[in-house]
C-alpha positions as CSV (number, residue, x, y, z in Angstrom):
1,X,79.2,102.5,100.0
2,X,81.2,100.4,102.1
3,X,83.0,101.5,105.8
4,X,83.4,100.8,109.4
5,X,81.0,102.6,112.0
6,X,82.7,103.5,114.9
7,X,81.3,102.2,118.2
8,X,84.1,102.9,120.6
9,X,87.4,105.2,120.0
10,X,90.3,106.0,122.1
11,X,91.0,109.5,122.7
12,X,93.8,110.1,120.4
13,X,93.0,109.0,117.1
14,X,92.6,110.7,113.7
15,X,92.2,110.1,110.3
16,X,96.0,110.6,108.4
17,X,97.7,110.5,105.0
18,X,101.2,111.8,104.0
19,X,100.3,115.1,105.0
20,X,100.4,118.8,102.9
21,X,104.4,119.4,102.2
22,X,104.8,122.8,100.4
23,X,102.3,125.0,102.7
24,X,105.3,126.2,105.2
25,X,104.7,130.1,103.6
26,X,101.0,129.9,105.3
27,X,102.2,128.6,108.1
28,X,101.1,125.0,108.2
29,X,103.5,122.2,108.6
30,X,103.1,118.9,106.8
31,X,101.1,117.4,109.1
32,X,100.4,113.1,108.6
33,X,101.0,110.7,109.8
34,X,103.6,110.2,112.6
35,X,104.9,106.6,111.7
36,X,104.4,107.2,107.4
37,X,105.9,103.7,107.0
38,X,103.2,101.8,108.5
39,X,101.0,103.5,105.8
40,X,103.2,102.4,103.1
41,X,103.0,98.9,105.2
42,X,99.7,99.0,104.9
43,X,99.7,99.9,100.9
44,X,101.6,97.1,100.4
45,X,99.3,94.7,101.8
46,X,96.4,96.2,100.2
47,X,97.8,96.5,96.9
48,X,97.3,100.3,96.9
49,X,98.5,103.7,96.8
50,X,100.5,104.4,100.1
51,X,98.9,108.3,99.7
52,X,95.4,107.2,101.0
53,X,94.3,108.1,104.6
54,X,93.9,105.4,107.0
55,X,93.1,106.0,110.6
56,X,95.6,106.7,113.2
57,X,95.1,104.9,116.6
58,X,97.6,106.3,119.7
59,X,97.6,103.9,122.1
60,X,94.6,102.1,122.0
61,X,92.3,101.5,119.2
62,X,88.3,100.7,119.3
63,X,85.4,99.0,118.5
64,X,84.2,99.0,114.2
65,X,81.4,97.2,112.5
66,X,81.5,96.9,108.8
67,X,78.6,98.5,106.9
68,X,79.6,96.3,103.9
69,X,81.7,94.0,102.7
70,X,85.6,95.4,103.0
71,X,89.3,94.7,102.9
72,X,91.3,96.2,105.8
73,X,95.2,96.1,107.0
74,X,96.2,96.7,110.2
75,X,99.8,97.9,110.6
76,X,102.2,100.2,113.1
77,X,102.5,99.4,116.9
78,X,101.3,96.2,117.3
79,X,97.6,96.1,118.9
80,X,95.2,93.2,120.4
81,X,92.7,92.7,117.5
82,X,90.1,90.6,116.7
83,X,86.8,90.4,114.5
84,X,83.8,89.0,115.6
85,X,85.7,87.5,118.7
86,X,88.5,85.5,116.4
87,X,92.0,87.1,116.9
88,X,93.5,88.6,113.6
89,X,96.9,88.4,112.8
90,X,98.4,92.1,113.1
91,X,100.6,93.6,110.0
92,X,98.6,92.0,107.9
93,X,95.4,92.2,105.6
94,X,92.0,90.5,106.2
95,X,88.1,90.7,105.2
96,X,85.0,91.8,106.2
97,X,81.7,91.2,106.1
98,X,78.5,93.7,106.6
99,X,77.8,93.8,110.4
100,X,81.0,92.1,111.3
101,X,82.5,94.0,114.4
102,X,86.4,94.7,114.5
103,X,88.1,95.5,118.1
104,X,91.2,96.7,118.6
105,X,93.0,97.1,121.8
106,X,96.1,98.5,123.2
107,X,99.5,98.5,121.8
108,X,101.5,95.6,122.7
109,X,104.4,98.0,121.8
110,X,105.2,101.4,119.9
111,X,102.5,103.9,120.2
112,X,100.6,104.6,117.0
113,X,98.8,101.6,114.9
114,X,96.8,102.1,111.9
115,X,93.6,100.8,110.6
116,X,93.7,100.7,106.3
117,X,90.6,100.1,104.2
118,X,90.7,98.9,101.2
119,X,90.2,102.0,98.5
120,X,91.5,104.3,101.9
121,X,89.2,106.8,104.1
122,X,87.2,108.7,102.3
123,X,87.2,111.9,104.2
124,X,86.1,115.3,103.0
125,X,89.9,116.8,101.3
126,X,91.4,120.2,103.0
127,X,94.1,122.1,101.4
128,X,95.0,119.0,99.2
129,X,94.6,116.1,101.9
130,X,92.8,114.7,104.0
131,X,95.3,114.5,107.4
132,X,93.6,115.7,110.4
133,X,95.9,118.6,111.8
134,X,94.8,119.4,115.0
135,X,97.5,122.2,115.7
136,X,96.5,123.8,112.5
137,X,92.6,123.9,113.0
138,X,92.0,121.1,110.1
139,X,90.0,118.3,111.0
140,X,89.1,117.1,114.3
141,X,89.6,113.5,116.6
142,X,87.9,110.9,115.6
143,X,84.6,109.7,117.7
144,X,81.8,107.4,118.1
145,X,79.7,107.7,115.6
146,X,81.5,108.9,113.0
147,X,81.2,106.5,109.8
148,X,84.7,106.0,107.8
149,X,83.7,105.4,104.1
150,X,85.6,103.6,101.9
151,X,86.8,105.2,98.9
152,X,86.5,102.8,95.7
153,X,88.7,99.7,96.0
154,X,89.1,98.4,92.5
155,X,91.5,95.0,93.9
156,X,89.9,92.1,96.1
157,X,93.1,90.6,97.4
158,X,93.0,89.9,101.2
159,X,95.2,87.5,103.3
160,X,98.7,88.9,102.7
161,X,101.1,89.4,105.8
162,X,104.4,91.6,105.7
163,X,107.1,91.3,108.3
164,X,107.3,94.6,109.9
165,X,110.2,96.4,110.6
166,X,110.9,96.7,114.5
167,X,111.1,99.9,114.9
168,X,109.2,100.3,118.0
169,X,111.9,100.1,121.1
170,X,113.7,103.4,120.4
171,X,117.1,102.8,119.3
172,X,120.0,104.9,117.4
173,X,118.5,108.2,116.0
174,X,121.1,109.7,113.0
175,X,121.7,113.0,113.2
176,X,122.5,115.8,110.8
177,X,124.2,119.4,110.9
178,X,121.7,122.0,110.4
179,X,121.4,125.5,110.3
180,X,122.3,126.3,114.3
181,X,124.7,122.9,114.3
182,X,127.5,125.7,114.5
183,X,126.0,127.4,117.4
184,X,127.1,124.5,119.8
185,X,130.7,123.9,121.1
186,X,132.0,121.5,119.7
187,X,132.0,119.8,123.7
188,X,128.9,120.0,123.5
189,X,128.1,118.3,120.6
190,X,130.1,115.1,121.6
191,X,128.5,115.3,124.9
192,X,125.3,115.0,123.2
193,X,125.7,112.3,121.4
194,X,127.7,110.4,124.4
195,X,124.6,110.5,126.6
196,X,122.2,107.8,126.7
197,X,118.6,109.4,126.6
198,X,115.3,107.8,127.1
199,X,111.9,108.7,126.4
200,X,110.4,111.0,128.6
201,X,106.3,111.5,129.3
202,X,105.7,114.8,126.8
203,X,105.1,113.7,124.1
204,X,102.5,114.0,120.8
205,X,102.3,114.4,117.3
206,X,104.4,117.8,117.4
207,X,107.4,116.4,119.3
208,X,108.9,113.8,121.6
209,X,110.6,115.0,125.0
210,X,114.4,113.5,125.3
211,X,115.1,112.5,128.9
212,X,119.0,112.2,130.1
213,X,120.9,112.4,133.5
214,X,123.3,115.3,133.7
215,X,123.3,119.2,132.4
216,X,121.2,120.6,129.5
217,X,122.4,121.4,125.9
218,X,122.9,124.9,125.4
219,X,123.5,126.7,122.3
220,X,126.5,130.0,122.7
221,X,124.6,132.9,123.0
222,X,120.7,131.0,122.6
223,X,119.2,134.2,124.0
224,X,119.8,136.2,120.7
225,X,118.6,133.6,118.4
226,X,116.0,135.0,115.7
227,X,113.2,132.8,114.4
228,X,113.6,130.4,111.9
229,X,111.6,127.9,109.8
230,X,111.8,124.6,111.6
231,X,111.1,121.4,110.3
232,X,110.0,117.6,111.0
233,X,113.6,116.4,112.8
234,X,114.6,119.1,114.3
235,X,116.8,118.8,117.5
236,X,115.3,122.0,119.7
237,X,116.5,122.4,122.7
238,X,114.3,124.6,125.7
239,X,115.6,126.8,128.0
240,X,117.0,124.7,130.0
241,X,119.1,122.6,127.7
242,X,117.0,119.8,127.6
243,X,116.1,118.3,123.5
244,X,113.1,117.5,121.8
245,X,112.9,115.9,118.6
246,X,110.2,117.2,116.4
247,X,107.3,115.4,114.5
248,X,105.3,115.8,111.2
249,X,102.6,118.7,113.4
250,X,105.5,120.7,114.4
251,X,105.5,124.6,114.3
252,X,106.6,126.1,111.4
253,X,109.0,128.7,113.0
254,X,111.0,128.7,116.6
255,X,113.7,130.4,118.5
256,X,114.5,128.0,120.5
257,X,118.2,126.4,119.3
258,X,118.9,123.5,117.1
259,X,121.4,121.4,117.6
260,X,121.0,119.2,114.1
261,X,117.9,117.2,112.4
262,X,117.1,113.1,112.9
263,X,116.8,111.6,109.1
264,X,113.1,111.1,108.1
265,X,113.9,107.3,107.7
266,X,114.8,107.2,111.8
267,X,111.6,109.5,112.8
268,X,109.5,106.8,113.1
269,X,111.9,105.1,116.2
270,X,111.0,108.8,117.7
271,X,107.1,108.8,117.2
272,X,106.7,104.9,117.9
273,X,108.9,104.7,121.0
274,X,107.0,103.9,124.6
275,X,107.8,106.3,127.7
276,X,111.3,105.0,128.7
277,X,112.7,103.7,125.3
278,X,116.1,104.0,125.1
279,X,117.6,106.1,122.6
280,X,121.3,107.3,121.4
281,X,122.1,110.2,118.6
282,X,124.6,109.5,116.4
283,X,126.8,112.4,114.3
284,X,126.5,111.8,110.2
285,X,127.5,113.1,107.1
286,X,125.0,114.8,104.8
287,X,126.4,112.7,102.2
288,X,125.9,109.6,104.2
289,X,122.6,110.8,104.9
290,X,121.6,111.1,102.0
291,X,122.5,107.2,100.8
292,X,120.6,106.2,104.0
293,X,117.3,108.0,103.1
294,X,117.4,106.7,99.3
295,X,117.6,103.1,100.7
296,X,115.0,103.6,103.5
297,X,112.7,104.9,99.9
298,X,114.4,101.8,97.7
299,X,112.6,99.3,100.2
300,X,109.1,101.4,100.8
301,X,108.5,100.2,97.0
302,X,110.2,96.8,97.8
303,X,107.4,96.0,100.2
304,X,104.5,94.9,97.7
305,X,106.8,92.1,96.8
306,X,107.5,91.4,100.5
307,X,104.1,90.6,101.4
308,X,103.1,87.1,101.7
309,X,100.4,84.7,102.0
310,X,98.5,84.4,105.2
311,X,99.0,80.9,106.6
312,X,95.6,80.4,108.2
313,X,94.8,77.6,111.0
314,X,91.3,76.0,109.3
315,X,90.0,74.9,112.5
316,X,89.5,78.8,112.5
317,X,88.1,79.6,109.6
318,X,84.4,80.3,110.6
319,X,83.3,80.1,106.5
320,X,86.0,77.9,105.6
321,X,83.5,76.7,102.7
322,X,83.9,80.0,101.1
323,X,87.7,79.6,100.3
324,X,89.0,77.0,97.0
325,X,90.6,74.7,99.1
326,X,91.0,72.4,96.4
327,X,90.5,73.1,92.7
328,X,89.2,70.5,90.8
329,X,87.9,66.4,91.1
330,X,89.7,63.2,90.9
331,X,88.5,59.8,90.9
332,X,90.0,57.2,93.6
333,X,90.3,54.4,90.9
334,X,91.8,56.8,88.1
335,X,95.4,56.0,87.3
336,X,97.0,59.4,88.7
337,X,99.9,59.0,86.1
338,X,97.6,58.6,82.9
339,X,97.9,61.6,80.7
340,X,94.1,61.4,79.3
341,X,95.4,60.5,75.7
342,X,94.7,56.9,74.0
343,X,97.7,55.3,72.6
């Protein structure tokens, strides 16, 4: 069956899919993948289900050869890439040939790209998926050596580009009451979202540290707070006032105070932004909340029909004989307006 070998892997990667929602009670959180767009990006280019795994790359990617012939996307934080030497076109699909090498490099921005097969990674399932959760013992990082098999890939369609949403530069992050909202003055609240925060150097797949000039966020009487269940979006503040926004390998319970939850759609600013990216919260209404999530969905199934043809330069088209440039003969002394038909 067909895959990619890996020859070289940087030191945060992991295969991911949408994760395992509904196993909170045992004490796993949903795990996946930290930017799920880019797998829906890469879906969309591939013609398939956006609930395959693909591989995760943080930072800096690797080096693959194909063990067979194979469709592959490359989406999320835009990395050098090239195959067999030839530079690929990133957020977009392409194909490979047995013994064809892929690299990938570092991001040019954002922090996480992803690497799509055609059919998805084929992984061994665990408690319904096959999203490597570190935190929670399931799965491990990927390494050299490992071989990532392609699951069956009934479509042959390669060449399609999408144009990405920029989401990698940080930006406005929407925020949400939730359950602890109420246990910060109301001061404090605007002064949160009046601050102007940026990136700070914590930062993984369980949460992103929020860096801002000035005192800490605290909660009235934080030091009697109980533990509750905590979820992806979750504004936590530590002891010393200072916010982190939680990711899809969050804990499942904390004591540490909430001040409100980032909408899903915006969590991918969070997990994709470099050290330094400047962010802002913004106060919304549940109501309004809920009309932005249900367009941020409407246009994850808009994006098979946003994906285009890959204009390709044919001076670089190694096996340019391979592709149906033209369909067809004509003669040079035909008349070209003759319909074929005697009178």
């Amino acid at each position: 069956m067909s895959g990619l070998k890996i020859l070289r892997i940087g030191p945060a990667a992991s295969v991911q899919d949408m994760g395992r929602p509904g196993l909170l009670g045992q004490g796993i959180s949903q795990g996946g993948a930290a930017d799920t767009l880019a797998l829906a990006e890469g879906a969309a280019l591939l013609r398939q289900d956006p609930g395959l795994a693909a591989l995760e790359m943080g930072g800096i990617g690797g080096e693959f050869e194909a063990t067979g012939p194979l469709r592959i996307a490359l989406t999320g934080a835009p990395m050098t890439a090239a195959l067999d030497g030839v530079a690929l076109i990133w957020n977009a699909s392409h194909r490979m040939e047995a013994g064809q090498r892929l690299t990938i490099g570092a991001a040019r921005a954002g922090v996480y790209g992803y690497l799509h097969l055609g059919g998805g990674i084929a992984t061994e399932p665990a408690l319904g998926a096959r999203a490597v959760h570190l935190m929670a013992g399931l799965g491990r990082a990927a390494e050299a050596g490992d071989l990532l098999t392609a699951g069956p890939d009934p479509n042959s369609e390669a060449g399609l580009v999408l144009a990405a949403e920029d989401r990698f530069k940080g930006g406005e992050l929407r925020i949400i009451d939730s359950f602890q909202s109420h246990l910060f003055a109301e001061d404090v609240r605007a002064r949160f979202t009046g601050t102007a925060f940026s990136r700070g150097s914590r930062a993984n797949r369980m949460g992103v540290e929020m860096v801002s000039e000035g005192e800490g966020f605290a909660a009235e009487g934080q030091l009697n707070i109980l533990s509750e269940v905590i979820l992806p979006g979750d504004v936590q503040m530590t002891g010393d006032g200072k916010p982190f926004v939680l990711l899809r390998e969050c804990q499942t319970t904390g004591g540490y105070p909430r001040i409100g939850t980032v909408l899903p759609c915006d969590l991918p600013k969070v997990a994709q932004a470099q050290a330094g990216a400047a962010m802002r919260f913004r106060w919304i209404g549940l109501e309004e909340g809920l009309d932005a999530q249900a367009r941020y969905e409407k246009a994850w199934k808009a994006l098979p029909a946003a994906c285009r043809p890959l204009v390709r330069d044919l001076a670089a088209i190694r096996d340019l004989l391979s592709f149906q440039l033209i369909s067809g003969a004509v003669s040079a002394q035909a008349d070209p307006f003759a319909t074929g038909e005697s009178a």
